[in-house]
Structure formats: C-alpha cells, structure tokens
C-alpha positions in Angstrom: 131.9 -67.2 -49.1 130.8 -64.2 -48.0 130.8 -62.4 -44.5 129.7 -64.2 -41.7 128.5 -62.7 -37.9 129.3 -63.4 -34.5 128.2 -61.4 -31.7 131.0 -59.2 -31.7 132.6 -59.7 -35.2 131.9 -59.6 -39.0 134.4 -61.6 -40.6 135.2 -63.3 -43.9 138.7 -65.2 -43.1 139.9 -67.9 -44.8 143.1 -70.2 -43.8 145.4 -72.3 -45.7 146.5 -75.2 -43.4 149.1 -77.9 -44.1 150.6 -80.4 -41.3 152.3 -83.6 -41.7 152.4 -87.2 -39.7 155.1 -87.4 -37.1 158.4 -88.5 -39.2 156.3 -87.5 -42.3 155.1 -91.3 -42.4 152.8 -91.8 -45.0 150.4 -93.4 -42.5 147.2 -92.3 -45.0 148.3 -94.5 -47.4 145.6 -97.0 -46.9 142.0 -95.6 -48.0 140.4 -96.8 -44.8 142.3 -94.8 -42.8 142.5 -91.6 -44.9 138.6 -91.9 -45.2 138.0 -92.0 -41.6 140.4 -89.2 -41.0 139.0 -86.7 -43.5 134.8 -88.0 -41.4 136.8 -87.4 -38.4 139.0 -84.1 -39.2 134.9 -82.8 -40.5 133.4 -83.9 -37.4 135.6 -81.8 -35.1 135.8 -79.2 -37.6 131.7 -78.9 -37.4 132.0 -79.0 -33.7 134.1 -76.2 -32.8 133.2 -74.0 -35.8 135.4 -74.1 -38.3 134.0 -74.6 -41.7 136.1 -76.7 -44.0 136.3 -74.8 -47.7 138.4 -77.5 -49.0 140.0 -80.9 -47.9 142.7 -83.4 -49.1 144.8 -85.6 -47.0 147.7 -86.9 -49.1 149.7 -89.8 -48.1 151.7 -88.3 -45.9 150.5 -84.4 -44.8 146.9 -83.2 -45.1 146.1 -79.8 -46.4 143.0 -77.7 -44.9 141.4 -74.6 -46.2 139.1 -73.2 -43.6 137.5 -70.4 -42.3 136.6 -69.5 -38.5 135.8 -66.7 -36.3 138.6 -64.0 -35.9 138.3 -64.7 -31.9 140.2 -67.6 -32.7 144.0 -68.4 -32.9 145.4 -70.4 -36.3 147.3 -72.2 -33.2 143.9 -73.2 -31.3 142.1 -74.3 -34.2 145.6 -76.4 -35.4 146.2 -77.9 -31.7 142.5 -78.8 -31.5 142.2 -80.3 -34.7 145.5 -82.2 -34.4 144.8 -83.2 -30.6 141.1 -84.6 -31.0 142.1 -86.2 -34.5 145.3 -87.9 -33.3 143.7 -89.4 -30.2 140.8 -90.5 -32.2 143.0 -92.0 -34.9 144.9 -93.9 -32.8 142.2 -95.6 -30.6 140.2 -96.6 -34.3 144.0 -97.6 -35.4 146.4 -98.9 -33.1 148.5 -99.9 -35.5 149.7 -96.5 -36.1 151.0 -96.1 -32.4 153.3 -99.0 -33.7 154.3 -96.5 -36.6 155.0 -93.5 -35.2 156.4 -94.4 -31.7 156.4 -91.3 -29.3 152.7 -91.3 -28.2 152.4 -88.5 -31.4 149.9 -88.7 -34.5 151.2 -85.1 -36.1 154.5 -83.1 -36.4 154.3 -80.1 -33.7 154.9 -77.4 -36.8 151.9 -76.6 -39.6 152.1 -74.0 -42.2 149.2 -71.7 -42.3 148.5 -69.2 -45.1 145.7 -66.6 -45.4 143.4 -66.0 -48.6 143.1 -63.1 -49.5 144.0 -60.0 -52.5 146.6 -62.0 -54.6 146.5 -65.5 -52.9 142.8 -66.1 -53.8 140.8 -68.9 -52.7 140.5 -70.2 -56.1 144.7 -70.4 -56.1 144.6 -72.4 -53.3 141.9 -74.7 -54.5 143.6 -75.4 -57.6 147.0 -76.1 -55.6 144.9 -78.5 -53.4 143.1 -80.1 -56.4 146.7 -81.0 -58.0 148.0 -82.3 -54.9 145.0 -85.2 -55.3 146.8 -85.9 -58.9 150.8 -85.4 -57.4 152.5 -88.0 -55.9 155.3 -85.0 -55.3 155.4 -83.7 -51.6 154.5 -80.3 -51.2 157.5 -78.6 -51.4 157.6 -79.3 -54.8 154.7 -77.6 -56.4 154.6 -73.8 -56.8 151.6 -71.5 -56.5 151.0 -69.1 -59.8 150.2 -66.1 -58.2 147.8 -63.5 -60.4 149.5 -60.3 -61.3 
C-alpha cells in the first residue's frame, strides 16, 4: 500500500471492519441487494476518502478492510458508512424496512481491527476470502497469526 500524504499527515493505516444487519438478519441474501450494497458501500467510501482494500458482504454482516487518513475516527468513518448506506438501502429496498422494523438497517456495535506487525494485511485478506466460501458466522473462524 504504501504511505499516503495529507497536508498535515503521512500515514499508512489500515482497518479491519465488520458490522452486522439489525437482528443479524440475513437481509443480503438475495444477490440484487448485496450487489447494490457492496456499488453503494464503494460509492460513499470514494466520496469521503476511505479507500476500500478489500470487500465482502456475507449474508448477514459485511466485512471492510480500509484505509483512511489518521484525522479520522474508526467511529466517523463506521457511522457514515452505516448512515448513508442504510438510508440508501432502504429507499432502493423497502422491503427491508418491513424486515428489520425500528427505522435501523445496521446493529449500533462494529468490530474494528488494525493491520499491522503480526495481523498483516495478507491475514486479513485470507480470513475475508474464506468468509466468501463459509457459510459459518464469524465467530467461528479463527485467524492464524504468524509467529
């Protein structure tokens, strides 16, 4: 990846995000809608700069690896991408308001991992790449850390 500049910073972060569907619904079941999430979750991604490394939206969670400039929060870049995506997702859907009743497209929690000395960015692209294959949640995989 390499670093990148802002006009304050040199940075070379990179972030290990995983959020779910409000009552873990697995509302990304059908390919039109998982499709249009992933163009949509890129789109807002592009806008507010945050390069997307890596991508998968499962069933029922999606996983991000991303990188952005260190004058933003893991909690801003979250909200923002949960916020636009959800409101987006349910005006192209509405369906899914029927789903997951409470006005709410994603859970309020998210995990968030950084890459870095032993939790490379090639671990967390292989974890990411089996979750395509897994019908398991992610609880259930493990992560083989390099010695």
């Amino acid at each position: 990846m390499g670093l990148k500049r802002t006009s304050h910073s040199v940075y070379d972060t990179s972030y290990h995000l995983v959020w779910c569907p409000k009552y873990r619904k697995d509302i990304f079941e059908r390919e039109e809608v998982r499709e249009r999430a992933k163009q949509m979750v890129g789109e807002i991604c592009e806008a507010y700069d945050i390069e997307i490394l890596e991508m998968e939206l499962m069933k029922d969670h999606i996983h991000l690896l991303v990188s952005f400039p260190p004058s933003r929060s893991i909690g801003e870049v979250v909200r923002t991408i949960k916020s636009l995506s959800g409101r987006g997702l349910f005006r192209e859907f509405p369906g899914l308001k029927k789903r997951l009743w409470g006005g709410e497209l994603w859970e309020d929690g998210y995990f968030a991992r950084t890459v870095g000395d032993r939790m490379t960015r090639d671990v967390i692209v292989k974890y990411i790449e089996q979750h395509r294959q897994l019908e398991q949640g992610p609880a259930q995989l493990a992560l083989k850390l390099r010695s």
